[in-house]
KOLGULO-219325 format. One record per residue (C-alpha): y, x, z. Coordinates in steps of 0.25 Angstrom, whole numbers. Layout:
{r {Y, X, Z}} ...
//
This chain:
{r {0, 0, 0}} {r {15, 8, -4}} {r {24, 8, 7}} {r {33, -2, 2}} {r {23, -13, 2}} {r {18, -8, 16}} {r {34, -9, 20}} {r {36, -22, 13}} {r {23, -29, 18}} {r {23, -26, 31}} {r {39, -31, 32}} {r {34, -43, 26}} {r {23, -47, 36}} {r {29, -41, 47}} {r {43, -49, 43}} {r {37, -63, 43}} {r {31, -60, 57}} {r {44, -56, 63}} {r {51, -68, 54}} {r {43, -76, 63}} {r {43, -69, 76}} {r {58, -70, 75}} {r {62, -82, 68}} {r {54, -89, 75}} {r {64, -88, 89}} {r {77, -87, 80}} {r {74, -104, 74}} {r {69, -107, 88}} {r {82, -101, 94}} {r {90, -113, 92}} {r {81, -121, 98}} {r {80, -111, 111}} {r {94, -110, 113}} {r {95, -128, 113}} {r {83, -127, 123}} {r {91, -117, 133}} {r {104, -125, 139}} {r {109, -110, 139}} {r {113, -96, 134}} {r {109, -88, 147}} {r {94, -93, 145}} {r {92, -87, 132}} {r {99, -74, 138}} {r {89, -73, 149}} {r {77, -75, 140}} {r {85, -65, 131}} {r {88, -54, 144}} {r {73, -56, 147}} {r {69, -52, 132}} {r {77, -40, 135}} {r {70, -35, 148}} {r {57, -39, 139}} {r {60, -29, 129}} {r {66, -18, 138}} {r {53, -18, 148}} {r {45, -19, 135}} {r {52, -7, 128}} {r {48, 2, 141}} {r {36, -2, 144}} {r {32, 1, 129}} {r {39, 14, 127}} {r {40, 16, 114}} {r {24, 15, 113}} {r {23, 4, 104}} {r {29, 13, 93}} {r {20, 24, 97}} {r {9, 18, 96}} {r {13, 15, 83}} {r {14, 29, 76}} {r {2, 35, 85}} {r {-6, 22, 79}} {r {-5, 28, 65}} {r {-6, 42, 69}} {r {-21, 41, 65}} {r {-30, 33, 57}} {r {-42, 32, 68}} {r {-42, 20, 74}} {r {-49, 24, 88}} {r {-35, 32, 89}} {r {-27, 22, 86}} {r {-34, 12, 96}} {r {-31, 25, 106}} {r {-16, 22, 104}} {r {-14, 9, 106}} {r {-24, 8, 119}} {r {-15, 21, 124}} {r {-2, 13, 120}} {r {-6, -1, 126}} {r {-10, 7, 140}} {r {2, 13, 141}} {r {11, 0, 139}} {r {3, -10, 148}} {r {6, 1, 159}} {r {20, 1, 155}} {r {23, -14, 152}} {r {17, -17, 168}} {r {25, -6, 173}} {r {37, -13, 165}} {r {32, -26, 172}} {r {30, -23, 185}} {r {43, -17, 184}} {r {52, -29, 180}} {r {46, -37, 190}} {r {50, -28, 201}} {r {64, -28, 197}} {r {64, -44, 193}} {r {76, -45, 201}} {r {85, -32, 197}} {r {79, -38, 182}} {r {84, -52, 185}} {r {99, -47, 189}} {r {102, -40, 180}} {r {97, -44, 168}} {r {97, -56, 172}} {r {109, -58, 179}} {r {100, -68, 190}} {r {89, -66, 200}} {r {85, -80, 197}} {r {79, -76, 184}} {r {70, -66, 189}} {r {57, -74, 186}} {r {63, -71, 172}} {r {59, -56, 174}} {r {44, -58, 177}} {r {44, -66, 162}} {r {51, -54, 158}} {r {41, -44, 164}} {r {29, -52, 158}} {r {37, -52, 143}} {r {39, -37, 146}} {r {24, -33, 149}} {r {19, -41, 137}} {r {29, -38, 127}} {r {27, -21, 130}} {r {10, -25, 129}} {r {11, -34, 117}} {r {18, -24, 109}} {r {8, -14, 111}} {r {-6, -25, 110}} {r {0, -29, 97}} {r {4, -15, 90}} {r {-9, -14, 84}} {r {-7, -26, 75}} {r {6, -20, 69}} {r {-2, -6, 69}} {r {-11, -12, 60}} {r {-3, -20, 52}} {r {-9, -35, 54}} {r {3, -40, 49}} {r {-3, -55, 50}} {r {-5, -55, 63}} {r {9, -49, 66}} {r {14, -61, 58}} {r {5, -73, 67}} {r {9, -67, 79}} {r {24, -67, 77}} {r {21, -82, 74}} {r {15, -85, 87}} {r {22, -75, 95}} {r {33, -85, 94}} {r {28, -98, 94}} {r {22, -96, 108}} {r {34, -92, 111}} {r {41, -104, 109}} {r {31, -113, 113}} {r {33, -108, 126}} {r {48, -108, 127}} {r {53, -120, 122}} {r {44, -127, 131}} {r {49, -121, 142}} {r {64, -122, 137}} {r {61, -138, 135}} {r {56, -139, 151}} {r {70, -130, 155}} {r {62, -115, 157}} {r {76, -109, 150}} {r {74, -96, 158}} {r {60, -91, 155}} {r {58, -99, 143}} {r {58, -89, 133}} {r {54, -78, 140}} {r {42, -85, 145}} {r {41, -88, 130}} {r {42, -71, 126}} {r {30, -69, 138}} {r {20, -81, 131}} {r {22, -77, 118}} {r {19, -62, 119}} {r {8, -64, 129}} {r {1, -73, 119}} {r {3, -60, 107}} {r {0, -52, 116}} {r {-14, -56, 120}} {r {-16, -61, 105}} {r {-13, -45, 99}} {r {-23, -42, 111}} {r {-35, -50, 104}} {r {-31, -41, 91}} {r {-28, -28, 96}} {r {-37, -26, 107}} {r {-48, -16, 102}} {r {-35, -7, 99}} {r {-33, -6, 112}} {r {-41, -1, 125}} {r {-40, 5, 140}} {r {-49, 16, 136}} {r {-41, 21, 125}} {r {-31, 25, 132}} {r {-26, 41, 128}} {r {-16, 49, 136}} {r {-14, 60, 124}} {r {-11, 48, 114}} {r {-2, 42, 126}} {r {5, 54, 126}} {r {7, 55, 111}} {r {11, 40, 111}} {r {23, 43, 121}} {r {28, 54, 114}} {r {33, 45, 103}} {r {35, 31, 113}} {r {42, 39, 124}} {r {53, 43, 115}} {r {52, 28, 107}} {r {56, 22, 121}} {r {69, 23, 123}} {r {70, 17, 109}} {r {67, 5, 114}} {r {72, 5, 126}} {r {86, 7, 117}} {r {79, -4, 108}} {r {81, -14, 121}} {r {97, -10, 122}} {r {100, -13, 111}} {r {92, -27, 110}} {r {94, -30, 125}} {r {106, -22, 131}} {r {116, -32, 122}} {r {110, -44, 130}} {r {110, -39, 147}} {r {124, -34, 143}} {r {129, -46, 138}} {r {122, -54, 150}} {r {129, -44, 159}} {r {144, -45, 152}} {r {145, -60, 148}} {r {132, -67, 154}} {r {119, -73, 150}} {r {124, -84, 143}} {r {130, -73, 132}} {r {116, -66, 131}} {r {111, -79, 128}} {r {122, -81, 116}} {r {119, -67, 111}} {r {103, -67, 110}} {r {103, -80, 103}} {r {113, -72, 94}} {r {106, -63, 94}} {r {94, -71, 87}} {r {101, -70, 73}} {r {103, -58, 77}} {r {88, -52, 78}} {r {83, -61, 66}} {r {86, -48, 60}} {r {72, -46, 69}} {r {66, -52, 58}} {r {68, -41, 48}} {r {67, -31, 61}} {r {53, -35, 63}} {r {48, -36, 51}} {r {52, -22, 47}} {r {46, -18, 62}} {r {33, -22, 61}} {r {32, -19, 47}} {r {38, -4, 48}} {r {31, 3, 59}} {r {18, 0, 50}} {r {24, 6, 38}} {r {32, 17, 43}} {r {20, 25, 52}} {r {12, 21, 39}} {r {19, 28, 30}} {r {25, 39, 38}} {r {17, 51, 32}} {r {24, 48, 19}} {r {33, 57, 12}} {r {44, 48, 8}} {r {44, 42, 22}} {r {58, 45, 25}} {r {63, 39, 11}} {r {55, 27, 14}} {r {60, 25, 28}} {r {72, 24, 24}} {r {73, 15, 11}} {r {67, 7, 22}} {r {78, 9, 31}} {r {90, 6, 19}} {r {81, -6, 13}} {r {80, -14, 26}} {r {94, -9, 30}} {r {101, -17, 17}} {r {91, -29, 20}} {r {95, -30, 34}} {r {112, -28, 32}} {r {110, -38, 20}} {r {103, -48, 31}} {r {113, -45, 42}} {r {125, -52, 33}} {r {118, -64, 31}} {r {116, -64, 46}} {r {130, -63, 49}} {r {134, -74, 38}} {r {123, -86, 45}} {r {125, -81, 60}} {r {137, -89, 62}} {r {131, -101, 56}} {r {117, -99, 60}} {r {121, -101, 75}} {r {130, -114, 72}} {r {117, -120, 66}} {r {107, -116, 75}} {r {114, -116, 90}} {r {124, -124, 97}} {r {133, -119, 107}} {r {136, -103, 114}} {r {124, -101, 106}} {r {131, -99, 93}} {r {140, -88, 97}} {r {128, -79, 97}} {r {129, -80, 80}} {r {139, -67, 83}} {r {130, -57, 86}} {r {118, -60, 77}} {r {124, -52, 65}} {r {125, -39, 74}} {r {112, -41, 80}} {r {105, -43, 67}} {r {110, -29, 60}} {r {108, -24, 75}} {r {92, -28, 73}} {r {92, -23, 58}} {r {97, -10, 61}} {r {89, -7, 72}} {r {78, -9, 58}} {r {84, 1, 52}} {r {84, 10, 64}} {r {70, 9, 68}} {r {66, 11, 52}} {r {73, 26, 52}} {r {69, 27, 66}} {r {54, 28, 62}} {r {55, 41, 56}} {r {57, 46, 70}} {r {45, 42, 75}} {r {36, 46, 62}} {r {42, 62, 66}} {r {40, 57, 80}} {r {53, 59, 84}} {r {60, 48, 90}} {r {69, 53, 99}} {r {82, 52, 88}} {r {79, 37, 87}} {r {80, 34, 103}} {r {91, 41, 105}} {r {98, 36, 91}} {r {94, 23, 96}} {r {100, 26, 112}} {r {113, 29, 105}} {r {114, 15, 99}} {r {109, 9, 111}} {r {121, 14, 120}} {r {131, 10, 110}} {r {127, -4, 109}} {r {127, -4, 125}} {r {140, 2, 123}} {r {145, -7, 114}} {r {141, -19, 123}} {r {147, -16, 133}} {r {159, -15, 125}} {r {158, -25, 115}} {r {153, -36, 123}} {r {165, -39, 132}} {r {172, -39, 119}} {r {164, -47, 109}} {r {154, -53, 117}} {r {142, -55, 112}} {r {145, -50, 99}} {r {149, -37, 106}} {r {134, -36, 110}} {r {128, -38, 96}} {r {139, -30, 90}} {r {134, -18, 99}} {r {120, -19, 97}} {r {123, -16, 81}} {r {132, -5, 85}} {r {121, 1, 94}} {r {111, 0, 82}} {r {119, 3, 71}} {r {122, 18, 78}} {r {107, 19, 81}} {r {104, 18, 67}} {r {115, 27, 61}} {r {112, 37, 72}} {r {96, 37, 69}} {r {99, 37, 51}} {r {109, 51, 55}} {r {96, 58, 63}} {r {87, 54, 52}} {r {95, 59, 41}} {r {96, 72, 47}} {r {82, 72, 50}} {r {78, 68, 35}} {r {73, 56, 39}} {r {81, 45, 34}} {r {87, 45, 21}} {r {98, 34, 20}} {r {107, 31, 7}} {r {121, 30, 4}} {r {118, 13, -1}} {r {113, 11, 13}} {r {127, 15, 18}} {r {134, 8, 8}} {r {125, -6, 13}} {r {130, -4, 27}} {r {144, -4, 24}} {r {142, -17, 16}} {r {135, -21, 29}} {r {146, -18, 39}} {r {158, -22, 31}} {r {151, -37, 29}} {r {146, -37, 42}} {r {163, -34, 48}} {r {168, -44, 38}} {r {158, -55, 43}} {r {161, -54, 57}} {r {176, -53, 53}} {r {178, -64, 45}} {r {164, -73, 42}} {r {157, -73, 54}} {r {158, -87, 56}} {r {157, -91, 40}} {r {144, -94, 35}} {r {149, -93, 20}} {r {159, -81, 19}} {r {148, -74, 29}} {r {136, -75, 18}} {r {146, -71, 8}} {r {148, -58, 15}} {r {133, -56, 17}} {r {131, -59, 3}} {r {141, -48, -3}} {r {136, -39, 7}} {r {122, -39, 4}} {r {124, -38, -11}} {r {131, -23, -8}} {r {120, -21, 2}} {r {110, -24, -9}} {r {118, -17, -21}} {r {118, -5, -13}} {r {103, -4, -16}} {r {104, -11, -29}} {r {99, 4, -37}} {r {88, 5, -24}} {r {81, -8, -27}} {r {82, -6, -43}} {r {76, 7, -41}} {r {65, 0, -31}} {r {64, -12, -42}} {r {61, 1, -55}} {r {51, 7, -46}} {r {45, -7, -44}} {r {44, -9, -60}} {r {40, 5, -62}} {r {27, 5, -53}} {r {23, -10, -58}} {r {24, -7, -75}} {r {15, 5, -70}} {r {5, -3, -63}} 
//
């Protein structure tokens, strides 16, 4: 199979899982938001996805990714089942550490994240969502390591129907508090245990090896602070405007930022497709011009998206919600190119870890996480909620430029002088949106429009040259 059709199929497949993994809660958002009487609900259940992901990041530590390159290291399958049983050892012991952890701090966790004692039952939901989550990833690794791209696409279309048909039950008999977060601990118990029944010959207490335990945390030691950064700039954004302005403006901002992440749906797509291809084909020579026509293509698809986010957000959010709600349209454009970015980073980023080497990336990234906490403190007070969106693409967009400046040097990236040109076209429309058309549906998608077509023309000789070589191979066949 050519790389290309490996790259494409595997976007494909792995797209129309995350289409349903994360459509899904954005259409069922409207109908959330009317079930909770308000905002500071759905900030708590967003707060306590945020302690989720950052006990989850540590008691992972960077091993999920690890595992990954190791996995392919060799073709012998007793070595590989090595790896993940090593892997799955070391993360249970972390993620009940991590456990046993939050519930002895319930109440320093309850304060002040929080901002009340009284929600501290909230936090032993929040431990349960944490030890499962870290497991889960690990239990299920070996489906994306073999590429069953069909059962990644039934599980993501499960995964959040049982999630709902928890929640909304539970919403409708007045449960605001622990609604969906009860909902996040069903529904990854229930995957959980199902990748179990499919993945559990690869794993075993027996096989567990100290040497490839040692060789797994050379490259997931270094990948930890990656994540940990990963979780300041999804989660930091959210406590601070809790802290600054209250719980009811965290709630505004996440169900913004729900627009925001349907960028997730490319995101994910292109994750769980691209880790299989690129530790495939990361022995080949033209690796690195590979890399990065993947890098410029996806870059232009994803700018090209982000206009036509910012022309509908506006009206998106008058049609779908009613009330405080629909101030949150503001900071779904930033966060959408914020997501998109991050894409872009994490598919340069990858040559790091085939050199093994990922030191660069964490401290690129740690860069970019401390000017976004900067620019939240300062851009908060002064533009509300916008400020926080607007600081989170800062933070990414100097990650991404600092990382692209370290590769180049390295002989690692190769990036074109069209690529520049399509992010001008991006940030002038982008300013002239939010100056003059963010609130007019009609002038907004004339703005997306033009500045897609110079996005595209920019690569107009690329894909002609892409569409010859196309010809050429099928007259010779």
């Amino acid at each position: 199979m050519s790389k290309f059709k490996l790259f494409i199929e595997n976007f494909l497949i792995y797209g129309v899982g995350g289409v349903i993994s994360k459509a899904v809660p954005l259409l069922m958002l409207p109908v959330i938001t009317r079930l909770m009487p308000n905002p500071l609900y759905y900030g708590l259940a967003d707060l306590s996805g945020a302690i989720t992901s950052f006990g989850s990041a540590i008691a992972v530590l960077g091993m999920y990714d690890a595992m990954f390159r190791y996995f392919f290291e060799k073709e012998d399958e007793e070595y590989k089942k090595d790896i993940c049983s090593t892997t799955l050892i070391f993360t249970l012991g972390m993620s009940f550490v991590i456990f046993l952890l939050m519930l002895l701090l319930k109440e320093q966790i309850a304060t002040f994240i929080f901002s009340d004692l009284q929600y501290g039952y909230l936090v032993y939901l929040t431990a349960v969502a944490t030890f499962v989550g870290a497991t889960n990833s690990i239990i299920a690794a070996p489906t994306r390591m073999q590429n069953k791209r069909k059962i990644f696409l039934v599980t993501n279309t499960l995964s959040p129907i049982i999630g709902y048909s928890v929640s909304i039950p539970l919403l409708l008999n007045g449960y605001y508090v622990i609604a969906l977060p009860m909902a996040g601990v069903v529904s990854s118990l229930v995957m959980e245990l199902a990748f179990w029944q499919m993945n559990r010959h690869w794993f075993s207490f027996r096989r567990f090896r100290l040497d490839y335990l040692r060789n797994l945390l050379k490259i997931a030691v270094p990948l930890a602070p990656t994540f940990l950064v990963y979780w300041v700039f999804n989660s930091c954004d959210r406590i601070m405007l809790a802290d600054i302005l209250g719980g009811q403006a965290t709630g505004i901002y996440s169900v913004g930022a729900k627009l925001g992440m349907a960028s997730q749906l490319i995101y994910t797509a292109f994750a769980g497709g691209w880790q299989y291809f690129a530790f495939s084909t990361m022995k080949d020579k033209n690796q690195v011009e590979s890399n990065s026509k993947v890098m410029e293509y996806l870059g232009i698809v994803s700018f090209a998206a982000t206009l036509f986010i910012c022309a509908i957000s506006c009206w998106f959010y008058n049609c779908l919600f009613v009330g405080e709600y629909v101030a949150g349209y503001v900071v779904s454009p930033y966060l959408f190119l914020a997501t998109l970015l991050l894409m872009l980073y994490q598919v340069i980023t990858n040559q790091f870890l085939v050199v093994k080497k990922t030191w660069p990336g964490v401290l690129c990234l740690s860069i970019g996480a401390m000017m976004n906490v900067g620019c939240n403190a300062w851009l908060i007070p002064q533009l509300g909620i916008e400020g926080a969106g607007l600081a989170t693409l800062i933070g990414y967009f100097v990650s991404l430029v600092l990382v692209s400046i370290v590769l180049i040097r390295m002989n690692l990236l190769v990036i074109s002088p069209r690529f520049y040109a399509a992010v001008m076209i991006l940030s002038i429309c982008f300013i002239i949106w939010r100056l003059f058309f963010h609130e007019s549906l009609l002038e907004g998608f004339g703005v997306a429009v033009f500045g897609t077509i110079g996005i595209f023309a920019c690569y107009c000789g690329e894909f002609y040259s892409i569409w010859q070589n196309r010809n050429h191979l099928m007259s010779r066949r």
